[in-house]
N, C-alpha and C positions, 0 to 999 in steps of 0.2 A: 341368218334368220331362223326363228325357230316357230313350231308350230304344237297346239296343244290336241294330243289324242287321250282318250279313253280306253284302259285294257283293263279286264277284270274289275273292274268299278273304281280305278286309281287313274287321276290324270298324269298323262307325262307329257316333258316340254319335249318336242323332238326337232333333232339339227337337220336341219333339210341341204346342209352343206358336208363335204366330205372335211377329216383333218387335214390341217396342213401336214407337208412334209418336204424336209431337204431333197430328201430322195425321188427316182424317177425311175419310171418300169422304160429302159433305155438300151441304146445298144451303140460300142464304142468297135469303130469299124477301123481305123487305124488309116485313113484314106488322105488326109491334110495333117495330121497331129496326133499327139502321145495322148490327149484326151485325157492328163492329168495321170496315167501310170506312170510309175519311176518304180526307183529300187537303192535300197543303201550298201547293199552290197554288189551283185552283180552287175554289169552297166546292159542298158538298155534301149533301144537304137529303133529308129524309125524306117523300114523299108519300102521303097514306093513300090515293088512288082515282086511276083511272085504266090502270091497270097492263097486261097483257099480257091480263087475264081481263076488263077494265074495271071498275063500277063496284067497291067498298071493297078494291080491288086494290092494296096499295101498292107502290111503286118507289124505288130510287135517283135521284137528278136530279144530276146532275153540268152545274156551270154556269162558265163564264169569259167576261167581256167580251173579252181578247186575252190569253191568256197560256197557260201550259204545263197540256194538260187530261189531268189524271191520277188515277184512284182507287185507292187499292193498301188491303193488309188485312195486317196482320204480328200478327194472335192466335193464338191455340192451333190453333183448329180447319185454319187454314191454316196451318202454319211448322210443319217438321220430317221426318219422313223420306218420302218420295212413294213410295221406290221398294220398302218395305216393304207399302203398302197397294196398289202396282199402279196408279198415278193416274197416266191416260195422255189426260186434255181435259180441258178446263175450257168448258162453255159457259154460256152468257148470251141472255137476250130484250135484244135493245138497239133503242132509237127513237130519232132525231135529230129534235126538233121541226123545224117548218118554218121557223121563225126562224134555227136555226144553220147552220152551215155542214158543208158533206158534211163526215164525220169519214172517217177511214182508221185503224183500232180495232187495238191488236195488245196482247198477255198482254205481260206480261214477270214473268221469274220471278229474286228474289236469291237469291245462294246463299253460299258460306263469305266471312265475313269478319269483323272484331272488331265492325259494325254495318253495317246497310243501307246505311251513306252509305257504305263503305270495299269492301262485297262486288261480288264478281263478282254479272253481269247476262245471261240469255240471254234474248230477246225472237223474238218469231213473224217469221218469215224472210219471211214474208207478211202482208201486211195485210187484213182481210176491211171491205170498203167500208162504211161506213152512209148511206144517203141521207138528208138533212134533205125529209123526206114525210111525219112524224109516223106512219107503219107502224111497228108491232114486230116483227121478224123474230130468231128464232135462230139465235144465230150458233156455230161450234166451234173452240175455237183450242189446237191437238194440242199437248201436250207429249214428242212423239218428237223424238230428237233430230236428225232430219234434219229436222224444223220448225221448229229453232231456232236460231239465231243469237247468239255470244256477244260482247256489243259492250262489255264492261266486264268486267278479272281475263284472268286464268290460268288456273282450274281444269277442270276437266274437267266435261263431261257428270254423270258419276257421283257425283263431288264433290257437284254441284248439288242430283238429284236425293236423294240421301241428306241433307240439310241445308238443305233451303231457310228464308231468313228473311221472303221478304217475296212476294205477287204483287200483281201491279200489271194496270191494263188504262189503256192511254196514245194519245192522237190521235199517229201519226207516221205521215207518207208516204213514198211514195219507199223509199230505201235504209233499210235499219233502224238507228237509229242509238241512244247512248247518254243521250240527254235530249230524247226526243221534241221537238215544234215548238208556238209557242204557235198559238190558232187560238181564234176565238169560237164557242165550242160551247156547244150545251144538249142532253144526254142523256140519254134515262133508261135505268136495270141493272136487272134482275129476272130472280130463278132463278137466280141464278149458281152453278152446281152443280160439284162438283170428282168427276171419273169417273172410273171404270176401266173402258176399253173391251176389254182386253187378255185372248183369250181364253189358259185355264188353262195355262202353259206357255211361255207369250213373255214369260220374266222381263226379258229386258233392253226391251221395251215398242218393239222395231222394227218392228210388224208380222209378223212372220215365227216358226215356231217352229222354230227350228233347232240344229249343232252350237253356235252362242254360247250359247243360253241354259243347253244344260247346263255351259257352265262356270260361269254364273252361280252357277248352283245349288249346283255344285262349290265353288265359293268362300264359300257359305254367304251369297249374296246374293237368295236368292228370297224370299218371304212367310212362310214357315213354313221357318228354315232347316235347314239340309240333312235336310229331314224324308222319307220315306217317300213321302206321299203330293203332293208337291209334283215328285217326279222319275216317280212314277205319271203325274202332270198332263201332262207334259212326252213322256214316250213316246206314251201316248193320242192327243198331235194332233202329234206333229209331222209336221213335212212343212206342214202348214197356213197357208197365209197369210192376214192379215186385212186390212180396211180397204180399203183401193185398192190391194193387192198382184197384179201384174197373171199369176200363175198359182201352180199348187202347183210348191213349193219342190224339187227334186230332192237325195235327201240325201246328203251326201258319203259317200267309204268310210268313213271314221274314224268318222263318226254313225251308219251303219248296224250297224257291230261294237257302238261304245254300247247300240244300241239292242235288238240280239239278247242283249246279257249285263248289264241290267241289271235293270229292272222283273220280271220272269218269276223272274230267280233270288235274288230276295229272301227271304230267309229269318230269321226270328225264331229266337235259340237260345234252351233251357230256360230259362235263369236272364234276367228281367230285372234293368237299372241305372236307380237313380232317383237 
């Protein structure tokens, strides 16, 4: 259903429904089933106990004597538009038993192509260490896009994050590269949760609420498009930075005029349009 408002003396239709999407702000707890992770290389096994809570805790085990250590998920609940649902990390409890070797763990996220083997690839511009100490520790690995790294394609950020086909979590050190490095590892995953940390208003998911995101919005690319209450979200914090933003935002001229002429002078006329 859509609804007709007035901003600045131009009517717009506005969606009073959020987009669809494949994807879901979820979490894959490893307790009855693999929840659709596999691996084409290393093999990857379902255990009932143990887990980050210990006893009947189960986990992911992700195992390779020397070769390429990868587990990725290309189902419903993960594959398809991210930047509709605001999905800004992905974390995970990860252990490296004490038999394998330290892993250097990093997301990798595909995105448009005619298949995962053919798509573009952004992967974590950093790697978050795991020690082989048999500790679980949680770990977070940001899909903003200056956390990310595009090592395979062409397409853009946006691209990406509107159509992803596959996420993946892969041992690579060093430079981030396009087929991570073989390595004997034994790991276990648990909780791997897909989040949105992004407070209301930082559609494009940089941290920051600013003149970008209401182009965003302008362009009919926020959660609820070009809806009312999504550009409400957006006046309400901006200026705001989040995460490791190291102060508030200073808002340009052009965002400040935005900002005196549009939320406030919204107005509903007599007749609505369904």
């Amino acid at each position: 259903m859509q609804r007709s408002y007035s901003i600045w003396g131009f009517n717009l239709l506005v969606s009073v429904s959020s987009l669809a999407s494949g994807a879901t702000l979820h979490s894959d707890d490893f307790q009855t089933d693999l929840s659709g992770w596999t691996t084409g290389g290393a093999s990857v096994s379902l255990v009932t106990t143990g887990g980050p809570k210990g006893v009947d805790d189960g986990f992911l085990r992700l195992e390779s004597v020397f070769g390429n250590f990868a587990a990725y998920n290309s189902s419903s609940a993960w594959v398809g538009d991210f930047t509709s649902i605001q999905a800004a990390e992905v974390t995970a409890d990860l252990m490296a038993a004490v038999s394998s070797a330290p892993l250097s763990m990093r997301l990798v996220v595909f995105g448009p192509g005619i298949s995962p083997a053919t798509s573009s690839r952004w992967t974590s511009t950093l790697a978050v260490e795991v020690p082989a100490d048999g500790v679980w520790r949680n770990y977070a690995f940001s899909l903003r896009e200056s956390d990310l790294t595009r090592v395979v394609g062409v397409d853009n950020y946006q691209s990406l994050m509107g159509n992803v086909l596959r996420v993946m979590f892969r041992h690579d050190s060093g430079t981030p590269s396009s087929g991570g490095e073989p390595v004997a590892g034994d790991l276990g995953l648990d909780n791997i949760t897909l989040k949105s940390t992004s407070l209301a208003g930082d559609f494009n998911n940089d941290g920051a609420i600013d003149g970008a995101d209401f182009l965003v919005w302008q362009r009919g690319g926020s959660p609820a498009s070009l809806s009312a209450e999504d550009l409400m979200a957006w006046q309400t914090n901006y200026g705001l930075p989040l995460g490791d933003a190291p102060s508030i935002a200073v808002p340009e001229p052009a965002a400040k005029s935005l900002i005196a002429m549009s939320v406030p002078f919204l107005r509903r006329p007599g007749r609505r349009r369904f």
